[in-house]
C-alpha positions in Angstrom: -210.5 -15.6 67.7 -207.4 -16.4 69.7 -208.6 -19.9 69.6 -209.3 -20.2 66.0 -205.4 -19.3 65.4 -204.3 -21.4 68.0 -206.1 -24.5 66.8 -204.5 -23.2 63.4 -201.1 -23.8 65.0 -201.7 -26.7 66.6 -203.7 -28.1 63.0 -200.3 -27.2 61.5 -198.2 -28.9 63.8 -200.2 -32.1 63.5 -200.1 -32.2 59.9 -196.4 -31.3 59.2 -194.9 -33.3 62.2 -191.7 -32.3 63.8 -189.5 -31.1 60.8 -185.6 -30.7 61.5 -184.1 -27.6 62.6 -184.0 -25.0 59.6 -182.4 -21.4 60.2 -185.2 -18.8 61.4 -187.5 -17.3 58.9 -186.0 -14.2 56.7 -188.7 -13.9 54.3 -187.8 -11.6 51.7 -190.7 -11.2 50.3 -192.2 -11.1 46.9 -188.6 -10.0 45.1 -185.0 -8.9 46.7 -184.9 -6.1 44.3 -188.6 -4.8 45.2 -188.4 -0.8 44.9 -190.0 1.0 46.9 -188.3 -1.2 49.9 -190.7 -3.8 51.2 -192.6 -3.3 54.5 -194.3 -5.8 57.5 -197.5 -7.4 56.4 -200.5 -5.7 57.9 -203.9 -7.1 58.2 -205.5 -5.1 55.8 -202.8 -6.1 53.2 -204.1 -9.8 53.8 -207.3 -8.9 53.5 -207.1 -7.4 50.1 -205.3 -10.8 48.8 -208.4 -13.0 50.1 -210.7 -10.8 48.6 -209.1 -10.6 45.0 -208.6 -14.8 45.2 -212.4 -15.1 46.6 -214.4 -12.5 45.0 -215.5 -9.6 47.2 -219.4 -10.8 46.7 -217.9 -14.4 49.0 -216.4 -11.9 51.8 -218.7 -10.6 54.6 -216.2 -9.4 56.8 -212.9 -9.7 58.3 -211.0 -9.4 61.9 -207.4 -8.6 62.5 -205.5 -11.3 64.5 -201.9 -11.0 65.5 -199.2 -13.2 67.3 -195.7 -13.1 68.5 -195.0 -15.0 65.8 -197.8 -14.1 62.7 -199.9 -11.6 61.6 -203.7 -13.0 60.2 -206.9 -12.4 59.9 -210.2 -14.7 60.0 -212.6 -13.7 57.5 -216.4 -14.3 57.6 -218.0 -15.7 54.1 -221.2 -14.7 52.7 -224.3 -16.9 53.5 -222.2 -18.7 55.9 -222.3 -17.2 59.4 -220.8 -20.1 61.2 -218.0 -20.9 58.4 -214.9 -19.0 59.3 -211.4 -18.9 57.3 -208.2 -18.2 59.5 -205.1 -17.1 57.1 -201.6 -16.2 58.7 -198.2 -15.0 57.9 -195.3 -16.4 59.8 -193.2 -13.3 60.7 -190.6 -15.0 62.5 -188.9 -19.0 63.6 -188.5 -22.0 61.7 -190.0 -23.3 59.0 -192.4 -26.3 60.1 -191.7 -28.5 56.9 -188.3 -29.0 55.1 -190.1 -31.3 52.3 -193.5 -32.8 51.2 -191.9 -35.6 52.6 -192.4 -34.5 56.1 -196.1 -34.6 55.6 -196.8 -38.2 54.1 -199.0 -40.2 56.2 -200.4 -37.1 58.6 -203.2 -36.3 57.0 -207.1 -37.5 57.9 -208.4 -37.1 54.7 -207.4 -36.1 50.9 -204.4 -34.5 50.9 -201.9 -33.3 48.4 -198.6 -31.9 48.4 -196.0 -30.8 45.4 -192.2 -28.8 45.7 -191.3 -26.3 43.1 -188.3 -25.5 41.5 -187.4 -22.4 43.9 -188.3 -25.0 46.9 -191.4 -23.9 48.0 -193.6 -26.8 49.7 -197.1 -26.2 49.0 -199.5 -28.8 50.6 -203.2 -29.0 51.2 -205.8 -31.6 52.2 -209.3 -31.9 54.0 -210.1 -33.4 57.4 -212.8 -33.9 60.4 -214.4 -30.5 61.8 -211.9 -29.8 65.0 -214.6 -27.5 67.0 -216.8 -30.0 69.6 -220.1 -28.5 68.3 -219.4 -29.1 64.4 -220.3 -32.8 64.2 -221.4 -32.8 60.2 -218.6 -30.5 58.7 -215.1 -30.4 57.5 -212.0 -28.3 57.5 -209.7 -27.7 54.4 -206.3 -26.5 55.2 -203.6 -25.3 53.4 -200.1 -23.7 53.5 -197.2 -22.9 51.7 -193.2 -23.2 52.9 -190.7 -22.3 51.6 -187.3 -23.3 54.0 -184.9 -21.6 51.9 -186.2 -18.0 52.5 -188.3 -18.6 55.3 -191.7 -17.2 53.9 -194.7 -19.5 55.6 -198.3 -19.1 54.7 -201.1 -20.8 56.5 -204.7 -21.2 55.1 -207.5 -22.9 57.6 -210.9 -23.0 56.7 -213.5 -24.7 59.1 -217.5 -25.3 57.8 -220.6 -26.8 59.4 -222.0 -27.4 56.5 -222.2 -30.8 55.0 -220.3 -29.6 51.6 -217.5 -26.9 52.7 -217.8 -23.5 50.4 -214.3 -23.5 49.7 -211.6 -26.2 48.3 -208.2 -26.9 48.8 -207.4 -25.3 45.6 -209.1 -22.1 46.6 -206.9 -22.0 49.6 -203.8 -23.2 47.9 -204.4 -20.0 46.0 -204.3 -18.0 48.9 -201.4 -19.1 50.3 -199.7 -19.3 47.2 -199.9 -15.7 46.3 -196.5 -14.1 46.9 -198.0 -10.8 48.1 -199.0 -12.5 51.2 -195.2 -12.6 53.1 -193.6 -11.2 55.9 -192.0 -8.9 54.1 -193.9 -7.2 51.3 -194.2 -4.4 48.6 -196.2 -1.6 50.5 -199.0 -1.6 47.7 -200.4 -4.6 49.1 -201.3 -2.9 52.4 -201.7 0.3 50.4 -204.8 -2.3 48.8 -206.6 -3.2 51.8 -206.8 0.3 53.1 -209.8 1.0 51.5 -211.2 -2.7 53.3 -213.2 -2.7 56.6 -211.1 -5.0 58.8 -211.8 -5.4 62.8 -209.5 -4.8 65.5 -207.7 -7.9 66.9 -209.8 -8.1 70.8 
């Protein structure tokens, strides 16, 4: 699934451009005050996010994925063998995006980005298939920045079917949800433990 990430990445990098220089990621998390202290990000702590946003009846199984720089997972949906969804946490380095601006004009289909109060960038948007066999589906991406604190959550969803299962909403969901950081509140692992997630090959 290495290439599934890495076509992630490089999706990413296509779509936000080359952003200035920010400082590197420090992530705090879901709150700076969170008690018991906050704790990496594990697999199975994604895992249990996806499956509350999609509804465990859409999940049919999941795979741990890591890299220097993220921890992730690609999750297989019900009725959907070929369908895979790739989400990542950026654990450490710059965030790719400094505004929505950095986006306009990069995406190949329907896109849409908004900035929040607290500065969070959250941008999504549909586009061709990017595996060489998939010549009648889509992908829908998504991911959420936020430069000030460094947090950076990616969402990439890939179909062969002809309508894609899941929306850029869905994904912007996903990403959205402030469990899914760096640094988080141990019951969010503590969630997924109970999950059957694969070992990264």
């Amino acid at each position: 699934m290495t290439r599934m990430l890495a076509a992630l990445f490089l999706l990413t990098l296509t779509v936000a451009g080359c952003a200035e220089d920010t400082s590197t990621a420090s992530d705090p998390g879901p709150t700076e005050t969170s008690t018991p202290p906050l704790e990496p990000i594990t697999p199975t702590g994604i895992a249990a996010v996806v499956q509350e946003v999609l509804g465990a009846d859409q999940v049919a199984g999941f795979r741990a994925e890591g890299e220097e720089d993220r921890i992730g997972l690609t999750v297989r949906l019900a009725g959907a063998a070929r369908d895979v969804l790739a989400v990542s946490v950026q654990t450490n380095g710059d965030a790719p995006v400094t505004s929505c601006a950095d986006l306009s004009d990069r995406m190949t289909g329907p896109s849409d980005c908004e900035e929040s109060e607290d500065g969070t960038i959250l941008a999504s948007g549909v586009g061709e298939a990017f595996s060489d066999d998939n010549l009648s589906g889509s992908t829908v991406m998504a991911q959420s920045v936020n430069p000030g604190t460094g947090r950076v959550v990616f969402a990439l969803y890939e179909t062969y079917a002809k309508r894609a299962a899941l929306d850029p909403a869905t994904l912007s969901a996903i990403v959205s949800d402030k469990r899914l950081a760096a640094l988080t509140d141990p019951t969010t692992n503590e969630a997924g433990a109970g999950l059957d997630v694969e070992a990264a090959e």
